[in-house]
C-alpha positions in Angstrom: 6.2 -15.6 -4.0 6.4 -12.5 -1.8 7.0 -9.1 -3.7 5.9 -10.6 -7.3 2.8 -10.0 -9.3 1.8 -12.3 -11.6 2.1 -12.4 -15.6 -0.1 -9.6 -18.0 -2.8 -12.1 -19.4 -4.6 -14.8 -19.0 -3.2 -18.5 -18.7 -6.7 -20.0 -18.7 -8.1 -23.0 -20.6 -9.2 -20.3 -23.2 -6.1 -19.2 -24.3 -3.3 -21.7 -26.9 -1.1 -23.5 -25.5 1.6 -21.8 -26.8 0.9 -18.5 -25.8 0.5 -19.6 -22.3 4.6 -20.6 -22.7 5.1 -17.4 -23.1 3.2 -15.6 -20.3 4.4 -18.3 -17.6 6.3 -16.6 -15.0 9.8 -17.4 -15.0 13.0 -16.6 -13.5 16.8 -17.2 -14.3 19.3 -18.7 -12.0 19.6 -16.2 -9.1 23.1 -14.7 -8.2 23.9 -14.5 -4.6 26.5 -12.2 -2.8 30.0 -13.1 -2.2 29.9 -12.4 1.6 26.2 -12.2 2.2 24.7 -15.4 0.6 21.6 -15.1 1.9 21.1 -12.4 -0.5 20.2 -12.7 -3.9 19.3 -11.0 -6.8 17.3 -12.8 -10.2 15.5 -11.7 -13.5 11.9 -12.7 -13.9 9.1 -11.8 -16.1 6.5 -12.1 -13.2 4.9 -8.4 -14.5 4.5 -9.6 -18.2 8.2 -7.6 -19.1 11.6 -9.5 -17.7 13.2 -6.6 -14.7 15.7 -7.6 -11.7 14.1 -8.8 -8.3 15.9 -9.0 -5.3 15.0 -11.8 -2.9 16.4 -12.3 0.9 16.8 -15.9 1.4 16.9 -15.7 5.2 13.2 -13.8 5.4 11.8 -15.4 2.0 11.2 -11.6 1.1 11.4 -10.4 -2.6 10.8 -6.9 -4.3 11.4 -5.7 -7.8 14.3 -3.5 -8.5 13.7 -2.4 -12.1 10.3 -0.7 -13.7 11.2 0.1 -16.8 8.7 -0.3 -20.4 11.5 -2.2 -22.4 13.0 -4.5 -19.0 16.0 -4.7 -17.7 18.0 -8.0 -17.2 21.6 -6.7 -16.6 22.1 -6.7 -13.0 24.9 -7.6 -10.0 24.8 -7.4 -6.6 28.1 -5.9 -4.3 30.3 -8.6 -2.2 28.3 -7.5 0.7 24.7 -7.6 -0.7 24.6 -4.5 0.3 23.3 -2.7 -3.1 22.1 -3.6 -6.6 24.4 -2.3 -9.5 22.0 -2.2 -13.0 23.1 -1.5 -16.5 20.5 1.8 -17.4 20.0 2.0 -21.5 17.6 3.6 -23.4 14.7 1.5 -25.0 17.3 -1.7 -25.8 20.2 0.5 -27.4 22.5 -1.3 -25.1 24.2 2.2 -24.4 24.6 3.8 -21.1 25.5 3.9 -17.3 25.6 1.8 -14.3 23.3 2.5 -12.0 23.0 1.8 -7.8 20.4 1.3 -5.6 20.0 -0.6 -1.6 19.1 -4.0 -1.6 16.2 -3.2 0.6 15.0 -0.1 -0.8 12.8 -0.1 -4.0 14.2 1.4 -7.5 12.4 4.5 -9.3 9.0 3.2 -10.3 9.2 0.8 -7.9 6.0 0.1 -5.2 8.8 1.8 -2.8 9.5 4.3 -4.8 13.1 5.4 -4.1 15.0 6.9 -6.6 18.4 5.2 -8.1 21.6 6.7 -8.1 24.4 7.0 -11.0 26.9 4.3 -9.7 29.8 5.4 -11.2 29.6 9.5 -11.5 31.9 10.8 -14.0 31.5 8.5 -16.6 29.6 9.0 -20.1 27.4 6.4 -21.1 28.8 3.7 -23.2 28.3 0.0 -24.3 29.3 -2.5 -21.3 32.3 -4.1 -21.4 32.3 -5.7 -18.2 32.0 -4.8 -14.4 33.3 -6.2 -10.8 33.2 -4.9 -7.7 35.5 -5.3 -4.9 35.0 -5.9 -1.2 36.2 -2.2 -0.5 33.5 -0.7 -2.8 35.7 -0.2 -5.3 34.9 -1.2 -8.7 36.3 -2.1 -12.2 34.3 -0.8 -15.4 34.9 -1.8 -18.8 33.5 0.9 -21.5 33.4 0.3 -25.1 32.1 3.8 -27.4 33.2 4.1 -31.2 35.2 6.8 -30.6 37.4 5.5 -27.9 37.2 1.9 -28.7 37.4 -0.3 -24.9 38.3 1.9 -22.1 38.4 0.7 -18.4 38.0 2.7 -15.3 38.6 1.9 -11.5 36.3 3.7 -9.5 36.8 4.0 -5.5 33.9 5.2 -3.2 34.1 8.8 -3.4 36.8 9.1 -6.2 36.8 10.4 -9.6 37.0 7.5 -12.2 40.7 6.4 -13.0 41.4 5.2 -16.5 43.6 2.0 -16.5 43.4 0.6 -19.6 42.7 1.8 -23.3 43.2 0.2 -26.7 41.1 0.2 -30.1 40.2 -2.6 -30.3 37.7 -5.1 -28.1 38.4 -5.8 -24.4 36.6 -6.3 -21.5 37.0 -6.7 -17.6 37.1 -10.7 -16.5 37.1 -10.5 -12.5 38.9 -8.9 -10.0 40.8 -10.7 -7.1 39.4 -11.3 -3.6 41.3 -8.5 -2.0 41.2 -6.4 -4.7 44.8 -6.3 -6.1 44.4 -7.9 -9.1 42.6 -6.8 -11.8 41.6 -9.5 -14.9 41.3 -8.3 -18.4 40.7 -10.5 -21.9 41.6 -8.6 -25.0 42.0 -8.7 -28.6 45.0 -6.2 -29.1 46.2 -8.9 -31.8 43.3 -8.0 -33.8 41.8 -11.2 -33.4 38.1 -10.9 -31.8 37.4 -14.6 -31.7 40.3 -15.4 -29.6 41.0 -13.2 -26.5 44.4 -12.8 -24.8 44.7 -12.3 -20.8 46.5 -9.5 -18.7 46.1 -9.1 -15.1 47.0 -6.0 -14.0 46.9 -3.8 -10.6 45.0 -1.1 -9.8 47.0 1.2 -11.1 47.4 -0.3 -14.5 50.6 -2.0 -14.0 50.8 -5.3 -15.7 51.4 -8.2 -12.9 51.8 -10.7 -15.7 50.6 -11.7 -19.9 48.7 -14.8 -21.0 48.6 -15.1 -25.1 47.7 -18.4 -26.8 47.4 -16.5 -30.2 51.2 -15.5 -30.3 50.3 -11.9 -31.9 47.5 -12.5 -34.0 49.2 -16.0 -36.0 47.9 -18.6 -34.3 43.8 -19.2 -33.6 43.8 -20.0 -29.8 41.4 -18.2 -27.3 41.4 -18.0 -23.5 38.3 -16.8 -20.6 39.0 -15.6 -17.6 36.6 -17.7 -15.4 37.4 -16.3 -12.3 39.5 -15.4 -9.4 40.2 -18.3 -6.1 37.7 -17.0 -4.1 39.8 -17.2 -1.1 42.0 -13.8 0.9 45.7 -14.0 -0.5 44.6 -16.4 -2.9 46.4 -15.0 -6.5 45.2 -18.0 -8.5 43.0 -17.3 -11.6 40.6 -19.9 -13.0 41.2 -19.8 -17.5 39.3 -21.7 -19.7 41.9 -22.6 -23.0 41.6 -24.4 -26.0 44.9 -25.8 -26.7 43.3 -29.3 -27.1 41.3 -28.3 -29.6 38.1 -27.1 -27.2 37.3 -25.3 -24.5 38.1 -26.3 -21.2 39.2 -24.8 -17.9 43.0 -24.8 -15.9 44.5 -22.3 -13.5 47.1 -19.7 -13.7 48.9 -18.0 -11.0 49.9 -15.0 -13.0 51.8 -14.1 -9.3 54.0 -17.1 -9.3 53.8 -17.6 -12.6 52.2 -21.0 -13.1 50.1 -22.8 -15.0 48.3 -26.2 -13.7 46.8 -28.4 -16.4 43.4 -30.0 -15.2 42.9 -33.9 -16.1 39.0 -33.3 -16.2 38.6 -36.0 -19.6 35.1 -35.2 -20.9 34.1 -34.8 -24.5 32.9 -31.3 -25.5 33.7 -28.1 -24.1 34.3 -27.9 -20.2 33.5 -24.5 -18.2 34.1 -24.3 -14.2 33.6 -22.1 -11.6 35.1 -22.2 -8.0 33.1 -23.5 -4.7 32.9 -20.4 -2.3 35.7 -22.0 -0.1 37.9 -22.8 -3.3 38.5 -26.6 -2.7 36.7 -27.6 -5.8 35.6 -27.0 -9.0 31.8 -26.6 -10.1 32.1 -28.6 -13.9 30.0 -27.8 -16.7 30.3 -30.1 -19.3 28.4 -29.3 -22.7 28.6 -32.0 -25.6 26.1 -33.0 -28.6 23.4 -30.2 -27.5 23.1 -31.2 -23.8 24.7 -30.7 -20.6 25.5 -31.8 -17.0 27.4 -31.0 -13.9 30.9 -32.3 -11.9 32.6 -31.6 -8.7 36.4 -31.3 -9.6 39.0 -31.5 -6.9 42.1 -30.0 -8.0 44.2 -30.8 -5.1 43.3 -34.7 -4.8 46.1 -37.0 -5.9 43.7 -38.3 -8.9 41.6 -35.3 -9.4 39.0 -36.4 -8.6 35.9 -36.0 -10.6 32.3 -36.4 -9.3 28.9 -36.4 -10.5 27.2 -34.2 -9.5 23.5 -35.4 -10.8 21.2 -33.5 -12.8 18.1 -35.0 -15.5 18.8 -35.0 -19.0 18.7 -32.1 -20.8 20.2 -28.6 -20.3 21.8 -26.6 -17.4 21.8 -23.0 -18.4 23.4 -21.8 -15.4 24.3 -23.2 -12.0 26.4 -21.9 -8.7 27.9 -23.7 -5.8 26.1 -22.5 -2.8 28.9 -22.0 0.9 27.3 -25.3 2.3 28.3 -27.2 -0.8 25.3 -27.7 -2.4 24.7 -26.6 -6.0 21.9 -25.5 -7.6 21.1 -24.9 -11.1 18.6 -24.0 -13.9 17.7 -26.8 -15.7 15.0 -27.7 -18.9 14.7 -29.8 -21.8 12.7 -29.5 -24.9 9.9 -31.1 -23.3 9.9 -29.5 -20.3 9.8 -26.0 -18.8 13.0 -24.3 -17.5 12.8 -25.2 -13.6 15.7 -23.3 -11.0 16.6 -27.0 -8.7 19.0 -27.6 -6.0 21.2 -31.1 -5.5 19.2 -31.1 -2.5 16.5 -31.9 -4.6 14.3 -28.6 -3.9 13.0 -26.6 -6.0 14.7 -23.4 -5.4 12.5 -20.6 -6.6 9.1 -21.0 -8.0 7.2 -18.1 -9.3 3.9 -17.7 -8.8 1.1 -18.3 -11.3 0.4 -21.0 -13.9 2.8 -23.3 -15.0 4.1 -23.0 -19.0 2.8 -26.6 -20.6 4.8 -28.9 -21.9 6.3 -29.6 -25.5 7.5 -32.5 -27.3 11.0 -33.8 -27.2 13.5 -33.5 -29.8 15.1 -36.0 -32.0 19.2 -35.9 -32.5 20.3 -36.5 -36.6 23.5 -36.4 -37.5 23.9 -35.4 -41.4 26.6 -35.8 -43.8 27.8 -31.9 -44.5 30.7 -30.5 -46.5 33.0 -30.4 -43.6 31.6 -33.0 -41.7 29.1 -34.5 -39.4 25.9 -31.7 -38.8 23.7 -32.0 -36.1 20.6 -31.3 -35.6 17.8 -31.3 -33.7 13.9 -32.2 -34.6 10.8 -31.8 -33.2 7.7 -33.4 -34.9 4.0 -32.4 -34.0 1.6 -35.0 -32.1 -0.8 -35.2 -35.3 -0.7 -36.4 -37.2 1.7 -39.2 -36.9 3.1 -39.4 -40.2 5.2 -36.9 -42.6 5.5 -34.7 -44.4 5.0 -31.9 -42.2 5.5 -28.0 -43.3 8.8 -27.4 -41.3 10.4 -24.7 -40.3 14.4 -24.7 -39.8 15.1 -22.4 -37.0 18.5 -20.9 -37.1 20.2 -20.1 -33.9 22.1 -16.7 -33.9 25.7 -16.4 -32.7 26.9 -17.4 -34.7 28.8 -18.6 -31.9 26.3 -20.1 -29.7 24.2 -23.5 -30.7 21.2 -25.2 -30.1 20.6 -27.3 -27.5 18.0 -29.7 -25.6 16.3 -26.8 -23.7 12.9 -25.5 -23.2 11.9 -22.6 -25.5 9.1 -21.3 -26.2 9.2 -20.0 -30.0 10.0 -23.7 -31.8 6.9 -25.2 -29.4 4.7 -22.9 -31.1 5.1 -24.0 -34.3 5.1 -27.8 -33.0 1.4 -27.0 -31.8 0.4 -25.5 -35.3 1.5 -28.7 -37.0 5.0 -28.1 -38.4 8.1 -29.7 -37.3 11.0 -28.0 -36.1 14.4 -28.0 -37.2 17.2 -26.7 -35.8 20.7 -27.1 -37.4 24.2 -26.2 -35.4 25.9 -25.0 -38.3 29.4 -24.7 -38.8 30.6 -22.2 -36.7 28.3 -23.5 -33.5 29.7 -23.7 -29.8 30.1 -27.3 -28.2 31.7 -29.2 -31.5 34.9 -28.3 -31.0 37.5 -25.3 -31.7 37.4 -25.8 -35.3 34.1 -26.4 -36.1 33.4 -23.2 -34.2 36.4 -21.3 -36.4 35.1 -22.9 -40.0 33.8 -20.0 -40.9 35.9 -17.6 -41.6 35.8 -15.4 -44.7 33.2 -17.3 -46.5 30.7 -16.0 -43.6 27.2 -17.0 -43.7 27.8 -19.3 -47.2 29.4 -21.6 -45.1 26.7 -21.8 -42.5 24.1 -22.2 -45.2 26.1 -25.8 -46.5 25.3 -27.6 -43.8 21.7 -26.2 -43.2 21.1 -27.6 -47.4 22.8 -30.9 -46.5 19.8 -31.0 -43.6 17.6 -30.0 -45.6 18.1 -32.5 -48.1 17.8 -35.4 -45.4 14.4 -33.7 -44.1 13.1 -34.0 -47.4 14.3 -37.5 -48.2 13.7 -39.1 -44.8 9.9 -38.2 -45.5 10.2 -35.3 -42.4 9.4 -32.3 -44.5 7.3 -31.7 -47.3 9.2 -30.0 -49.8 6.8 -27.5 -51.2 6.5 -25.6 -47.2 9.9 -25.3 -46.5 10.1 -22.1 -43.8 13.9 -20.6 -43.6 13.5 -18.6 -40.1 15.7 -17.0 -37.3 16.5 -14.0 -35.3 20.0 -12.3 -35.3 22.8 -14.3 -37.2 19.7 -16.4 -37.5 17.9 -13.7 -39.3 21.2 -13.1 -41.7 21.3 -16.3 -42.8 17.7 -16.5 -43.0 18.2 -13.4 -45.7 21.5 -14.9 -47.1 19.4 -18.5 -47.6 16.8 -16.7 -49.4 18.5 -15.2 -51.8 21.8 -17.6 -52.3 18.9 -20.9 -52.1 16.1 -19.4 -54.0 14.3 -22.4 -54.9 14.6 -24.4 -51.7 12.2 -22.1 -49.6 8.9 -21.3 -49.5 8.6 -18.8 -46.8 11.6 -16.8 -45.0 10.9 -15.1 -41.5 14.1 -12.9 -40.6 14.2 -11.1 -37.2 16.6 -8.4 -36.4 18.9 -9.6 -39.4 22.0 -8.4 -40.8 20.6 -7.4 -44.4 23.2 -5.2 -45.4 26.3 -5.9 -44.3 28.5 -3.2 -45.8 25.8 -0.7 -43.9 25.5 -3.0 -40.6 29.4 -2.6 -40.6 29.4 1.1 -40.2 26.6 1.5 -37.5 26.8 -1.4 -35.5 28.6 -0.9 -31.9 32.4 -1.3 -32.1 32.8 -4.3 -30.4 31.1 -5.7 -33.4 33.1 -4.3 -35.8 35.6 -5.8 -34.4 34.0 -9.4 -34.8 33.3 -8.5 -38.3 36.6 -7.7 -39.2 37.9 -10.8 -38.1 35.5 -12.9 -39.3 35.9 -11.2 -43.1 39.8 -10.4 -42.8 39.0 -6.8 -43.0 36.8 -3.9 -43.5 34.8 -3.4 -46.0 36.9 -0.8 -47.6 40.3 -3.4 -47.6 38.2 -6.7 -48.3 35.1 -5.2 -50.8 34.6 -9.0 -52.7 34.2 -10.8 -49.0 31.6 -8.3 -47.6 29.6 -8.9 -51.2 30.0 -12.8 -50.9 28.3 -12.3 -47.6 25.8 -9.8 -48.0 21.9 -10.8 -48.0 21.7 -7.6 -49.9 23.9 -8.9 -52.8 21.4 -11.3 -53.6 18.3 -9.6 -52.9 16.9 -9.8 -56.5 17.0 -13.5 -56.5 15.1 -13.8 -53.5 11.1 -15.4 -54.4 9.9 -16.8 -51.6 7.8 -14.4 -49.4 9.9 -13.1 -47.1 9.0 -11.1 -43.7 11.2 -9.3 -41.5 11.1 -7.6 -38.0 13.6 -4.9 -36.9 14.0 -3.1 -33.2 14.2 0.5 -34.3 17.0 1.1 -31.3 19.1 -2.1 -32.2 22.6 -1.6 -32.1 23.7 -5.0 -33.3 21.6 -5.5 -36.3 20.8 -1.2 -37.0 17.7 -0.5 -38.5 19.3 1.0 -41.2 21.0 -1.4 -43.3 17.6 -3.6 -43.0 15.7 -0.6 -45.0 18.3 -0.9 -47.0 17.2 -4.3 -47.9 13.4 -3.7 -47.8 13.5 -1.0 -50.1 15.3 -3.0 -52.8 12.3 -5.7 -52.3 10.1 -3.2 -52.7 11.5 -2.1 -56.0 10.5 -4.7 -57.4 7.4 -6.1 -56.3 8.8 -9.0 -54.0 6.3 -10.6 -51.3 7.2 -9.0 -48.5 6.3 -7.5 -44.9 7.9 -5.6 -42.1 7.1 -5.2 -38.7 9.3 -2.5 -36.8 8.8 -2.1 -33.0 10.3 0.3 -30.4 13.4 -1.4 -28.7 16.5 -2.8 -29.5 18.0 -6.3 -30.3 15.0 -8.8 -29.3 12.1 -6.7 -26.8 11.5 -8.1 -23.2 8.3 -7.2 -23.0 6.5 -11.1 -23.4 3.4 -9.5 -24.9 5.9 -7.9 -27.2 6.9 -11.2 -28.6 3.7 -12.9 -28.2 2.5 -10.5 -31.0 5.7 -11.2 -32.7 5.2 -14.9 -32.9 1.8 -14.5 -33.7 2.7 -11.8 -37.0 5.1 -15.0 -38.2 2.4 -17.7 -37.3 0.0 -15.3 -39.5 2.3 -15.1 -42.5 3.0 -18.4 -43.0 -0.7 -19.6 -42.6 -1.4 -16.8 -45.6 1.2 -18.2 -48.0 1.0 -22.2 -47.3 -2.3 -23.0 -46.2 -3.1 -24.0 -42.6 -1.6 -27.3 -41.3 -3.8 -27.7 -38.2 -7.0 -26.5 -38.6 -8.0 -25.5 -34.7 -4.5 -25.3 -33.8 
C-alpha cells in the first residue's frame, strides 16, 4: 500500500497473539468526495498511532496527512477533493480548530513537509460541534465552549466568520444542502439532550422551516438529520425519528413542507443514507447486536426493499459508491474488521501482518428487572469446561451497545483463559426507544440491575466461577465499573475502571458543556437543584464499601471523564488502605497511540493475574 509504513513492533511468531491484534494495520471505512470520487481520505494506524491518509483511487497513490504524538482521526475532505479539513486539539483534550491542507500536498511532519493552514481564521478554538462544507467553499462550523454554550459560524472563502446561530444549550450542524442554501441544525433548546429537535435555516440565519417531536421538552421523541438529497435543487432532507418506538429514517421537505413516511419494516433501529444520484436509499439495519445492509427505493410503487448482501456480523460503516456499488466495513467477533465492496473486492488492505482471529460469541438472553438483557459471551478454547474467571466488559455510552464485531481488548482476555461478558444494559442502542430512555434519574443503578441479573445466570449456568468475578470498562463503562464496586461489594473480585466518572458532582463541573448538558437530563438537574440524584449515582458515594482491588486509568487531558474528580476518588481509597492502583497517561479520553494501549491492556492483564492467580499458565 503506497504512502504507508507499517505497524511499530513486531507481529512475529514471538510475540502473543493478542498483542499482534493490536499492532495489525488497520483502516476505517474511507470517505470519498462529493464531486471527486476518486478521491478519498481514511484513518489507519499503519505508523503504530491512528492519523488521516489520503488515497487517490484513480493512481492507487496514498500519503499521510497527520503526524501528530497522540493521532488524529477527525478528518473530511471538500466536495471537490480538493483539500483535507482536520480537527487540530491538543494531546486528546478534544478542544480546538479546524485545520486545511491540499489533497496532494503533505501536512506538517509529514514526509512532504508542507505546513497546514487554520481553516477557518477568526475563530477561537472550541469543542466540535459539527462541520460541512459546501460546493462554493463555504462552510458551516458548529462550536461548543462553556462560556458560550453551541455557537455556529458560516465561513465564505475569504470572509470573516458569520455567527448564525447561538443558544445555551447543545446543538450541532447536521448537513448542508447541495447548493448551499440550506443549512441543517439538531438542537436541544427544550433542554432535553437525548432527544434533538431540527431547524433548517439559510445562510443568514433565517429559519426556512421547525421539526420538534419533543413538543417543548414534554414528550421523549428524538430526531437525526441524516442528510441532504444529494441532487442540485433537490430541498429534501433525509431524518431519522422515533415515533414508532425506534429509530428509523423518513424525509422531510422542510421547503414544501412535507413529510414522507418510509414502509422499510425491519426490526431494530433503521439508519440510511442517500446513493450519490438520490434514487435510493443505502439501509442499515441494526437488531440483537448485529447488522446488515438494504437498497430502499423511495419512489417505487412498493418501496421496494433489497438485500443488499453482507456475512454475518457487523457493518460499522458503509457508503454507496456513483456506480451503485456499496462498500462497507465489516467484522465479527471472530474475525478481523475487513473494508469489502458488493463487488466482492476487498477494498483497501493495509500492509503488514494480518491481526489473528478470536472466538465467536454466544447470544443469552436473561431475565432482568425491566425485561429481557442480552448479552454476549465469549468462552476460551481450553479448557472446554467451566468455570472460567470472567470478566464483564461494560460498554460505554451509555448510549451505544455491544455488538458481534472484532475487537481487540475482550480477545485478549479470551487468550488468557477468562470468558468474556458483555451485557447491553438498559439504556443500550438497538433495543428500542425505551430501553435506550430507562435510565433516567436512577443513572448507573439501573444499568447495574441487569448486569447482576447476568451475573447471576453466569454463575448458575456453570460459565463463571464465582470467586474471579472481574467488573471492567472504559468510559460509562468505567463508571459503572466504580458504581458496581461499591453499590455490589461482594459480587466482585477485581474491578478495572478506565477513564471513569468517579465523582460525579466534580465530573459535572469540569467536563465540556455538551456534557453537562447530557447530565442534566439524565439526572433532571444539576447538582445544585437535584443534590439526592447526583449522590444515588456517584461511585464516590460508595467508595468506602468498595473491597475488591480495584485499578483505574485516567488521560490527564480528558475532557469527558477530567482527571480531577477521579483523584477525587483515589484519594478517598487511599485513606483508607483499599487495594488499589492508578495508571495516568498523557492524552485525553482513550490514547491512539496502539503501543499506548498495548501497555494498557497489559497493566490490567498484570493486575488481575496478581490478585486471582493465573488461569493459563503460558498464555
Amino acid at each position: 500500500m503506497g504512502g504507508m509504513t507499517e505497524t511499530t513492533g513486531s507481529t512475529t511468531d514471538s510475540v502473543p497473539e493478542w498483542e499482534q491484534r493490536f499492532r495489525a494495520p488497520r483502516v476505517s471505512l474511507p470517505d470519498w468526495a462529493e464531486d471527486a470520487p476518486d478521491r478519498a481520505l481514511f484513518v489507519s494506524n499503519a505508523t503504530g498511532t491512528y492519523e488521516l491518509y489520503a488515497w487517490d483511487r484513480a493512481t492507487g497513490g496514498q500519503r499521510q496527512v497527520t503526524d501528530r504524538p497522540n493521532g488524529t482521526t477527525d478528518g473530511v475532505l471538500t466536495p471537490d477533493g480538493e483539500a483535507v479539513w482536520w480537527f487540530s486539539d491538543t494531546d486528546g483534550d478534544e478542544f480546538g480548530v479546524w485545520m486545511r491542507q491540499p489533497f496532494s500536498a503533505g501536512g506538517e511532519g509529514s514526509a512532504e513537509g508542507a505546513v497546514d493552514e487554520p481553516a477557518a481564521p477568526g475563530l477561537e478554538p472550541s469543542y466540535p460541534a459539527g462541520l460541512a462544507i459546501g460546493r462554493d467553499g463555504t462552510a458551516v462550523i458548529g462550536r461548543s465552549t462553556d462560556e458560550d454554550g453551541t455557537t455556529v459560524h458560516v465561513v465564505r472563502p475569504g470572509a470573516a466568520p458569520v455567527e448564525i446561530y447561538r443558544h445555551r444549550e447543545s446543538a450541532g450542524v447536521g448537513d448542508l444542502s447541495h447548493d448551499g442554501t440550506l443549512i441543517a441544525l439538531e438542537h436541544t433548546e427544550h433542554g432535553d439532550a437525548m432527544h434533538s429537535a431540527l431547524r433548517v435555516v439559510r445562510a443568514d440565519g433565517t429559519t426556512v422551516a421547525e421539526l420538534d417531536d419533543t413538543e417543548g421538552g414534554t414528550k421523549e421523541l428524538g430526531l437525526a438529520v441524516l442528510g441532504f438529497a444529494p441532487v442540485a435543487g433537490d430541498t429534501r432532507l433525509l431524518v431519522g425519528h422515533q415515533r414508532r418506538g425506534r429509530w428509523e429514517p423518513m424525509i422531510w421537505d422542510p421547503v414544501a413542507g412535507t413529510e414522507t413516511d418510509l414502509a422499510i419494516d425491519l426490526p431494530g433501529d433503521v439508519g440510511a443514507e442517500w446513493y450519490p444520484d438520490g434514487s435510493a436509499l443505502l439501509v442499515e439495519h441494526g437488531f440483537e447486536a448485529r447488522s446488515e445492509l438494504w437498497r430502499y427505493e423511495p419512489v417505487a410503487a412498493d418501496g421496494a426493499l433489497v438485500r443488499v448482501e453482507t456475512p454475518a456480523g457487523s457493518v460499522s460503516g458503509a457508503t454507496a459508491r456513483p456506480d451503485g456499488t456499496v462498500e462497507y466495513l465489516w467484522s465479527s467477533a471472530a474475525e478481523p474488521p475487513v473494508v469489502r465492496s458488493t463487488t466482492g473486492a476487498v477494498v483497501l488492505d493495509p500492509p503488514g501482518a494480518k491481526a489473528p482471529v478470536s472466538v465467536p460469541v454466544e447470544d443469552v438472553w436473561v431475565d432482568g428487572p425491566g425485561g429481557r438483557v442480552h448479552a454476549l459471551v465469549q468462552r476460551p478454547a481450553a479448557p472446554a469446561e467451566g468455570p472460567f474467571p470472567t470478566v464483564f466488559e461494560i460498554h460505554g455510552g451509555p448510549t451505544w451497545h455491544d455488538s458481534d464485531a472484532f475487537a481487540a481488548g475482550p480477545a485478549a482476555w479470551v487468550d488468557h483463559g477468562y470468558a468474556v461478558v458483555r451485557v447491553n444494559y438498559r439504556g443500550s442502542t438497538g433495543y428500542g426507544r425505551a430501553w435506550t430512555d430507562a435510565l433516567k434519574h436512577r443513572v448507573g443503578l439501573i444499568e447495574l440491575e441487569d448486569i447482576a441479573a447476568v451475573r447471576e445466570w453466569a454463575v448458575k449456568s456453570g460459565l463463571a466461577d464465582p470467586a474471579k468475578l472481574v467488573l471492567a470498562g472504559g468510559s460509562w463503562g468505567g463508571y459503572l465499573t466504580l458504581l458496581g464496586l461499591g453499590t455490589q461489594p461482594g459480587d466482585w473480585a477485581v474491578g478495572l475502571a478506565a477513564v471513569p466518572v468517579a465523582d460525579y458532582v466534580t465530573a459535572y463541573h469540569d467536563e465540556m458543556e455538551a456534557l453537562k448538558a447530557m447530565d442534566r437530563t439524565l439526572l433532571g438537574g444539576t447538582p445544585e437543584e437535584v443534590p439526592e440524584r447526583f449522590e444515588a449515582s456517584s461511585p464516590l458515594t460508595y467508595v468506602d464499601a468498595v473491597r475488591a482491588p480495584v485499578y483505574i486509568s485516567a488521560g490527564v487531558n480528558d475532557p469527558r471523564c477530567p482527571i480531577r474528580q477521579v483523584e477525587n476518588y483515589v484519594d478517598r481509597l487511599k485513606g483508607r488502605d483499599a487495594v488499589h492502583e492508578v495508571y495516568r497517561y498523557d492524552a485525553g479520553h482513550g490514547s491512539l497511540v496502539v503501543e499506548e494501549r498495548i501497555k494498557q491492556v497489559r497493566l490490567e492483564l498484570d493486575f488481575a493475574r496478581r490478585h486471582l492467580g493465573d488461569p493459563a499458565e503460558g498464555a
